[in-house]
N, C-alpha and C positions, 0 to 999 in steps of 0.2 A: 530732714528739712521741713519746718514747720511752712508748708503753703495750703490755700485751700484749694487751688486748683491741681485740675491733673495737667500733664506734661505737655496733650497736644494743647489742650487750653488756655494753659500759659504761650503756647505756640502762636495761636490765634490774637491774645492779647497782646503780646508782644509785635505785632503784625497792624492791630488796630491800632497800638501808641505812636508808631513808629509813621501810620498815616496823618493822626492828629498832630503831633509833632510835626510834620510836613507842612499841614496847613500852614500849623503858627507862625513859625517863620517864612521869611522871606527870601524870595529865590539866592541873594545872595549870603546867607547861615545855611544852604541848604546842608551844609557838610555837619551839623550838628544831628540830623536825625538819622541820617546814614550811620555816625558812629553809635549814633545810641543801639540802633538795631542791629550792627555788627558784635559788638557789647556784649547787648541782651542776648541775641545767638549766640553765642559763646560761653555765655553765663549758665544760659539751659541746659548747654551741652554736658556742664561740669556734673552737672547735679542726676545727670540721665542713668539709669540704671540694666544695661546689656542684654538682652537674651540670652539664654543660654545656650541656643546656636548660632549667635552674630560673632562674624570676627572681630566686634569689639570685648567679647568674653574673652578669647584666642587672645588676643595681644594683650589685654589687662595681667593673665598670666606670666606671659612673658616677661612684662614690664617688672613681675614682682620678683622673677628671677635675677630680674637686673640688677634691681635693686641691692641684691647679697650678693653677687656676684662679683657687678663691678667692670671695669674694663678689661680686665681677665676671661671672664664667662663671655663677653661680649666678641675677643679676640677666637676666641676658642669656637664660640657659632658661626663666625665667618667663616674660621678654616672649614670646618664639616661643611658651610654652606648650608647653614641650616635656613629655612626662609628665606631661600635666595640670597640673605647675605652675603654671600661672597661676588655674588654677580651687581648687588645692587648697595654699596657702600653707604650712599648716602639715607639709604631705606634701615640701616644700621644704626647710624651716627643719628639719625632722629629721633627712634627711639631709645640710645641709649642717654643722651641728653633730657628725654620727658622723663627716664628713669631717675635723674636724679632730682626733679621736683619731688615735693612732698607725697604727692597722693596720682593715682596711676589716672585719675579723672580727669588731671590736666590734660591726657591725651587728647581725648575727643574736644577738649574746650580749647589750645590748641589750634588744633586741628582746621575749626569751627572760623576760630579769629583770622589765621591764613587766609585762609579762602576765602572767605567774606570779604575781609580788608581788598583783599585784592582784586576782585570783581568789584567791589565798589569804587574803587580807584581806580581802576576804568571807567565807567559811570560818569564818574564827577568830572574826571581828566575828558573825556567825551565832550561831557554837557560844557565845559567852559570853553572849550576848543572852537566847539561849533555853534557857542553862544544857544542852544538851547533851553526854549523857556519851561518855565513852572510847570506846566499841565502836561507836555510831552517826556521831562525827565522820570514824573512821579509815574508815567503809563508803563514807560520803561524800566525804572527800579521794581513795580510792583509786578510787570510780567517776569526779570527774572525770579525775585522771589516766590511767584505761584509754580514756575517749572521749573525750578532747581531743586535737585533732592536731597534733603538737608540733611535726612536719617541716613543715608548712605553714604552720603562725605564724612559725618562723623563718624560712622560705625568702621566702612569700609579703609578711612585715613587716607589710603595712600593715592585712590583714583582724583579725589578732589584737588587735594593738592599742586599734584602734579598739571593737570589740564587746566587747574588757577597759573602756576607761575608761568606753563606755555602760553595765555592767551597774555596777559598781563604783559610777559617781553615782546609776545604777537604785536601787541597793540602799539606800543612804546618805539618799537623796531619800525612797523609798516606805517605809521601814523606822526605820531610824535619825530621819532625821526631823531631819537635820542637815546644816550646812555647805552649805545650798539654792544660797548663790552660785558656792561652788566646783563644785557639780557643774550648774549653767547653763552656767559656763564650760567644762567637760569636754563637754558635749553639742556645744557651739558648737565648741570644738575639733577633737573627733571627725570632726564632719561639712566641716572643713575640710581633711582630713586623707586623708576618702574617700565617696564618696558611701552607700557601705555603710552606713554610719552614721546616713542619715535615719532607714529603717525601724525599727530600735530606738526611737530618740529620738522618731519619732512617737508611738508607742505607751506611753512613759514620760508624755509629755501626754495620751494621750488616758485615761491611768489617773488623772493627777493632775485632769484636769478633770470625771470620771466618775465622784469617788470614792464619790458617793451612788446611782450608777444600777449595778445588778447587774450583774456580768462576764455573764449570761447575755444582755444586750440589745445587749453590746457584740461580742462577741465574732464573731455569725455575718456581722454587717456585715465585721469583718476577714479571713473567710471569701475578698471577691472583691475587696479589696483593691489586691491586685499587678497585676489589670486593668483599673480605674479609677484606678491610681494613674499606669501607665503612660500612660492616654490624655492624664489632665489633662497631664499634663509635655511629653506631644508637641503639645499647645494652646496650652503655656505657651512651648514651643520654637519656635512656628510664626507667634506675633504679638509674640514680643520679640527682640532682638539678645542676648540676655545669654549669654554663651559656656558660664555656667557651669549654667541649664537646658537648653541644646542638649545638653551631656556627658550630664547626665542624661537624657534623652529619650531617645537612642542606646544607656543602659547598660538601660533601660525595657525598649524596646522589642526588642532583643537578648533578654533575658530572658522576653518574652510569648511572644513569633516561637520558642525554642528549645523549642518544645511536643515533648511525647511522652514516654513515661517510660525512662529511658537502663538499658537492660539491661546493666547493670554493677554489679561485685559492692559497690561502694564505694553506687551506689544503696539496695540493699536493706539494708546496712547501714544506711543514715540512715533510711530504713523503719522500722528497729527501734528507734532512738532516739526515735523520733516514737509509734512503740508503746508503751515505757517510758513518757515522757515524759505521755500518755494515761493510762495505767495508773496512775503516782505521783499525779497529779490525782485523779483519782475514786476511787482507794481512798484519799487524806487530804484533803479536801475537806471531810470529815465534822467532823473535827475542827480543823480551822481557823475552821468555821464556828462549832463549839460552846462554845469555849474562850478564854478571857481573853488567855492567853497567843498563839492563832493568832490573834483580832483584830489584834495587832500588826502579824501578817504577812498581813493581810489585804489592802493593797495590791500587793505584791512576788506574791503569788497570781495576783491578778487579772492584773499583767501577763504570768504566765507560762502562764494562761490562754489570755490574747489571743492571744499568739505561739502558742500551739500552734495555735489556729485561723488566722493567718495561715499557718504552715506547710502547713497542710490547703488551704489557698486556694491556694497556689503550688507547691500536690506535680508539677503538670505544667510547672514554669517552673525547670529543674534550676538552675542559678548563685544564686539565691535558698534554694531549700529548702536546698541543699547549706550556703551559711554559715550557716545558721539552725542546723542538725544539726551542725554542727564546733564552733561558735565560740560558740554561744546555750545550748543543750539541756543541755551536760555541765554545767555550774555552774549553774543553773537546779533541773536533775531532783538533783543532788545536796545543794544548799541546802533544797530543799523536802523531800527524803527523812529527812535527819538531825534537820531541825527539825520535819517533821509528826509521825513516829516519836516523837519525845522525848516531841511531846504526847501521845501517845499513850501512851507509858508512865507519864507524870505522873498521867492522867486516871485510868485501870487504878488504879494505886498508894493514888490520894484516894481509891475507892470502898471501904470497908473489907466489905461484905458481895459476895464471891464470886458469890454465887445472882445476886446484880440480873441478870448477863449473860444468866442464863436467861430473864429476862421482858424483860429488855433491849429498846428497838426494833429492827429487824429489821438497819434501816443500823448500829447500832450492834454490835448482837450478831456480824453476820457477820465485821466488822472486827476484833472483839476475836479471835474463833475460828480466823482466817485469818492473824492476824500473825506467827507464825513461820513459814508459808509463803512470805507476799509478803517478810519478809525475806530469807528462803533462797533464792527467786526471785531476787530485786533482785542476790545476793551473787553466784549462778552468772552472770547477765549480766554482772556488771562481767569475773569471772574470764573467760570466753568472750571478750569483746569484746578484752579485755589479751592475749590469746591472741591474738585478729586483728590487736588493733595492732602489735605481735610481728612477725607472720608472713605477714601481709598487705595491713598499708596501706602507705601513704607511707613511713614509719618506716624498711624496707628500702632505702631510695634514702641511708639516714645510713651519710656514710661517713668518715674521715680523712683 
C-alpha cells in the first residue's frame, strides 16, 4: 500500500477527520461521521499487517487452510474439535465464510466493521432516544473510541464481537424495548461463538427477571460471582460428559486459580476505567432515578450497575476484569455519561427559578454545582487515556 503514514498515524488521522467531520455537520447528519470513522476503522484494519505472535497470525493460517479445504476440512475440524469448534459452532461458521472472500485481511477488516457498527448504533440509537445534543454525544463517542481497544478486537476477533452483539441486544432488549427475538437470537449466538459471552448475557437476565427488585439487592450477590460460578461449572463438568461444560470449567477455573493482582501498567489502567465507570454511576444515578426520561434507562443502568459489581468481584481473576474493562466499560460509561448529562441539563433548563438549587436537596444541589467539574474531569480522562492509547497500549504493535 502506497501511504506515507505509518498505521498508528493513520490511526490518529483517521480520529482527527472523524472529529472535523463532526464539527461540519450538524447535529442532525450526525450519522454521516460515525459511518466514516467506522469505514475508515475497518479500512485500516484491512491493510494491517499481524505479528508474528498475535492470534491474528494464528487464524490468517487457518483461514488459508480453509481456503483449500473447503467445507470438508471445515467439518472435519469440528469433529476433532479443533479450536473449540466443536463446542463453539458459530466461531466455525465465521471464519469459514471470511474464508471464502478473497484475501484472509478481510478478517480483521470484518471484524472491525462489526463491532464498530454496532457500538455506534448504540450511540446514535442513545443520542436520538434521549434527544442528546452536539457537545455531549461527541464527549461520548470520543471517550468510547479513546478506551476501546481496537488492536485487540481486531487481532483477538472473537472477544470484540461477541461483547458488541451482547451489549447491542443489551441495549435494544432493556431500553428500546424492541425486536426481543432478534436480540434472544444474538445472545444465543454470542455465546456460541465464545464462552465470553455467558457472563454478559447472564446478567442481561438476571436485569430482565429483576426488573421490580432494586439493582441495590442485586448487585452485591454479583459481587462473588466469578467464584461460585466457577465452582458450579466444575460440578457441572465433573458429573456430565458434555464437552462443551468441561471448556467451560477449564476457562473457569484458569480464571479463579490466576489470583493476585498483575503489576502491569495495562492493569491499573483498567483500575481507572472501573474508577470512572464508579464515578459516572453515582454522580448520575440521581437523576436517572428522578426523571421521566432516566426511567427509560432505567434498566440499561441497573445492568451497568451489576457489571460494575461483578467487575469488583473478579478484580483478582485478571482474564475476567481485563474483557469487562476493554470491551464492557467504554460503551457502557459513555452511553450513560451523554444520556444522564442530557438529563441533567433538561432538568436544570425546566426549573425556571435559579435560587431552588440553593434550598435544593443536598444530592441534588451538589450535582448541580459540580457539573462543570465532573464534565471537565470526564473530558481530561478521555484526552489522557487517547494519550495512552497512542502511546502505550496495544495500538503500538499496528503496523503495515
Amino acid at each position: 500500500m502506497v501511504w506515507p503514514f505509518s498505521a498508528i498515524a493513520t490511526f490518529i488521522i483517521i480520529i482527527a477527520a472523524y472529529s472535523l467531520l463532526y464539527v461540519l455537520f450538524n447535529r442532525k447528519f450526525v450519522a454521516i461521521p460515525f459511518i466514516f470513522v467506522v469505514v475508515a476503522l475497518a479500512v485500516l484494519a484491512y491493510y494491517i499487517t499481524p505479528n508474528d505472535t498475535d492470534d491474528l497470525t494464528r487464524y490468517f493460517n487457518t483461514l488459508e487452510y480453509l481456503k483449500t479445504g473447503g467445507r470438508e476440512l471445515l467439518q472435519s475440524m469440528k469433529d476433532a474439535d479443533m479450536n473449540t469448534w466443536g463446542d463453539f459452532p458459530v466461531y466455525a461458521e465465521y471464519f469459514y465464510w471470511i474464508s471464502r472472500l478473497p484475501s484472509v485481511h478481510y478478517l480483521p477488516a470484518v471484524t472491525i466493521l462489526i463491532v464498530y457498527s454496532l457500538m455506534f448504533l448504540v450511540l446514535y440509537k442513545a443520542a436520538n432516544r434521549f434527544q442528546v445534543n452536539k457537545f455531549y454525544l461527541y464527549i461520548g463517542s470520543m471517550f468510547f473510541l479513546s478506551t476501546y481497544w481496537y488492536y485487540d478486537t481486531l487481532s483477538g476477533v472473537r472477544n470484540g464481537i461477541v461483547y458488541a452483539v451482547v451489549i447491542a441486544c443489551a441495549y435494544y432488549h432493556l431500553v428500546e424495548k424492541k425486536n426481543k427475538i432478534l436480540c434472544y437470537i444474538g445472545y444465543v449466538l454470542a455465546c456460541l461463538m465464545h464462552s465470553a459471552g455467558i457472563i454478559p448475557v447472564a446478567i442481561v437476565f438476571v436485569v430482565a427477571f429483576t426488573k421490580n427488585i432494586k439493582g441495590k439487592y442485586i448487585s452485591p450477590i454479583m459481587f462473588f460471582g466469578i467464584t461460585f460460578g466457577a465452582a458450579g461449572l466444575n460440578y457441572l463438568s465433573d458429573i456430565t460428559n458434555n464437552s462443551f461444560f468441561q471448556f467451560l470449567a477449564t476457562k473457569a477455573e484458569r480464571n479463579s486459580s490466576v489470583g493476585g493482582v498483575m503489576q502491569q501498567t495495562t492493569f491499573y489502567v483498567n483500575i481507572t476505567i472501573l474508577a470512572v465507570a464508579i464515578s459516572t454511576v453515582w454522580y448520575l444515578s440521581w437523576y436517572f432515578k428522578n426523571s421521566e426520561k432516566g426511567l427509560q434507562y432505567e434498566q440499561l443502568f441497573k445492568y451497568f450497575s451489576i457489571t460494575i459489581f461483578f467487575m469488583i468481584g473478579c478484580i483478582l481473576h485478571p482474564l475476567v476484569f481485563l474483557r469487562s474493562a476493554r470491551w464492557i466499560m467504554p460503551i457502557l460509561i459513555a452511553v450513560t455519561f451523554m444520556t444522564g448529562m442530557q438529563i441533567q441539563r433538561d432538568m436544570i433548563e425546566k426549573e425556571p427559578d435559579r435560587n431552588y438549587y440553593l434550598q435544593a436537596p443536598s444530592e441534588e444541589r451538589s450535582r448541580y454545582q459540580s457539573k462543570g467539574v465532573f464534565t471537565l474531569l470526564f473530558c481530561i480522562y478521555t484526552g489522557v487515556h487517547f494519550y495512552y492509547l497512542c502511546a502505550g497500549s496495544s495500538l503500538n504493535w499496528l503496523h503495515f
